[in-house]
Structures are given as C-alpha cells and as structure tokens.
N, C-alpha and C positions, 0 to 999 in steps of 0.2 A: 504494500500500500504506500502511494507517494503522500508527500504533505499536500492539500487541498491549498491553492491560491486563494489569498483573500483580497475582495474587490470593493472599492468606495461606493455605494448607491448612491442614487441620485437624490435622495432627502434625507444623505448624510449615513455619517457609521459606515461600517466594514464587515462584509457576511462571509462567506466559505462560500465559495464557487465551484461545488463540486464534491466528491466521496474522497476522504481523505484525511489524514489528523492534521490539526490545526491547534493553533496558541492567538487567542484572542483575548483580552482586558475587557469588562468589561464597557470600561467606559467608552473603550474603542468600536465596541461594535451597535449595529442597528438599534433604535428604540423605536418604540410607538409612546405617546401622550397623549392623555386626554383625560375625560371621567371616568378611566375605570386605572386611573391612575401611570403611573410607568415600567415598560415592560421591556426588555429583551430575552430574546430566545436564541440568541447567537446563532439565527439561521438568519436566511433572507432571499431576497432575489426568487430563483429556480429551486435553491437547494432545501430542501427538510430533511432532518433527522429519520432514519427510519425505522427504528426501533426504541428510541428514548427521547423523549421532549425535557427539556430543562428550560426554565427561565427565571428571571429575575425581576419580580415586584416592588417597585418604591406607594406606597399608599400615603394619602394625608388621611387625619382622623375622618370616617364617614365615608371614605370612597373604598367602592368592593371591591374586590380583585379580578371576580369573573361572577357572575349570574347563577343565582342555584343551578346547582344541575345532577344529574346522575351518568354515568357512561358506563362502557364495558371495561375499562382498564382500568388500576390500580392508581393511585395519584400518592403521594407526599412533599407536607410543605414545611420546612425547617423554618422558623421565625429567627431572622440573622440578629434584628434589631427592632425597636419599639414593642409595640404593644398592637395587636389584631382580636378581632371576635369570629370563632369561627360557627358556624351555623351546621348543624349537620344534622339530620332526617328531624329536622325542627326544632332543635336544640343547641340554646347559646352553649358556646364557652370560653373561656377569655384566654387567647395565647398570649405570650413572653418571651423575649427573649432565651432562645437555644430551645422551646418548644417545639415538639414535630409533632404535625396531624396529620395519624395515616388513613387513606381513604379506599378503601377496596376496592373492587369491582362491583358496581350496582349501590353504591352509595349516596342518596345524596350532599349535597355540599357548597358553601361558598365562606368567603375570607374578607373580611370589611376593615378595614384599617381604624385604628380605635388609639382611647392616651391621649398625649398633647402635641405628639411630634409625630414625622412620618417613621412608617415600620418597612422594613426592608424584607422579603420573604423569597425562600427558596423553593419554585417546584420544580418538582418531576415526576413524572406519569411514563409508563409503558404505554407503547404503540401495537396498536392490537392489528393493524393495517386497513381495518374499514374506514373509508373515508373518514364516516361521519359518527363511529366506533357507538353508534347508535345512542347518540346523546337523547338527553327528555331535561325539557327546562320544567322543572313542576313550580304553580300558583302557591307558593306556599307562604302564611301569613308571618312568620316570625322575620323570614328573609325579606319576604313586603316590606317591612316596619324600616329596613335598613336600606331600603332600594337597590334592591341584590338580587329580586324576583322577579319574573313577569306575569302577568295580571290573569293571562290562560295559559296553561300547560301548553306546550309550544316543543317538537322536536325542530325546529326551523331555529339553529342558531342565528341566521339575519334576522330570524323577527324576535327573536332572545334578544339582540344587540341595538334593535335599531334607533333606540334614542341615546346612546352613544355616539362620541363622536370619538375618532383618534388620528392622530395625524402624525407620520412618519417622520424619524428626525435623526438626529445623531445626540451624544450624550450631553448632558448640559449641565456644566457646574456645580455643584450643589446636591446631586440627586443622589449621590452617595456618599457616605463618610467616608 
C-alpha cells in the first residue's frame, strides 16, 4: 500500500485523494460549520473511508452533534473535552471529559453539546457498507426538547437535516485547544 496524496479543496483543508495511509492534523484537514456544530472526518472530495468512519466534533453548549437516530452499525464517542448530554433510546445523561458512549447496533442516539464552553468529541462507527446502513431518525420527545429530533420518524436523512445549514471550510483558529 502506497501513502495516499493529500489535496487542498476548494472551500479549504486537505483530504486523502485516494486508498492509502496518510498523516493528516487535524487542523489541516477539511471541516464543515454550521448548526450542528464543527466536524471533520478527514475524508473529502471522492475519497471515504471504507470500513471505519472517525470524526471530530467541536459543539457550543445546545448545538447537537447529529439528529437522533438508530443504524445498523456500532458507533462510539470519546468526550476529548467539555461537557455533552447524551440522549439514548430517550434517556438523558451527562458526559465528561474522557467519557465514552458506546452505541450498538440498533440503538438509538444523539450528543448535544452542554456546560459553559464548547466540548470536543471523538467518533467512530463501523461501516456496515449499505449506503444508507438503514438509518431511522425517530420523533422522539426528550431529543425534541434539545433540537436533536425530527418532528416525524423520517428514514430520509435530507429531511432529518434539512433545517441545517453547513458550509464547507478549512480549520479556523480557535476551534480546538
């Protein structure tokens, strides 16, 4: 296996152009912004990971991470920094720093950013290879309450996201210690 080339996009950051091991910073490579906070998954462009998703969550207090949901694969999210609520089959609970919440297969879940300051969090999830690894966004009221829900059970992640906004960027000062 050769090292993968890493390439600038065009709304900033540096992705893996291809199958291959790489050394990437994060601050060097791709983010998204908006209201579901900031994310890198140190992929981009053409390339995805094809058997393991990792990314990096920056949250202000209030903003989710990702919209309840349930899938077929496994997920865990290490809390690097601050303070999170995590939601799981309707049930608060408050993560911390070096907390991890692991989430099975068929669970559902979402991660709200919470405390005074923003929270930094670690996932990663196995790649089951269906597309769409047959996500379900459930109406569920606890998640409602945090604006982490949608209002009808929805397998349509676009209509899971659509009052989101995010806009592609490169890293930007501040967004991690």
């Amino acid at each position: 296996m050769t090292e993968a080339p890493l390439t600038r996009l065009p709304d900033g950051g540096l992705a893996p152009d291809g199958d291959g091991w790489f050394v990437l910073n994060a601050k060097d490579a791709a983010w998204l912004d908006g209201e579901l906070g900031k994310y890198s998954g140190w992929e981009g462009g053409s390339f995805r990971f094809p058997q393991l998703g990792i990314n990096l969550n920056v949250m202000a207090p209030g903003e989710p991470m990702t919209m309840y949901h349930r899938e077929d694969a496994q997920e865990d999210f290490l809390v690097l920094s601050g303070e999170c609520i995590a939601i799981v089959d309707g049930q608060e609970r408050s993560l911390r720093q070096w907390d991890l919440l692991h989430v099975p297969a068929g669970v559902d879940h979402a991660i709200v950013g919470a405390g005074i300051g923003t929270s930094v969090v670690l996932a990663v999830g196995a790649r089951t290879g269906a597309e769409d690894d047959r996500l379900v966004y459930p109406a569920e009221p606890v998640a409602q309450r945090h604006g982490a829900a949608v209002d009808e059970t929805t397998s349509d992640p676009k209509a899971a996201y659509k009052r989101f906004s995010l806009r592609k960027s490169g890293y930007e000062e501040g967004w991690l210690a």
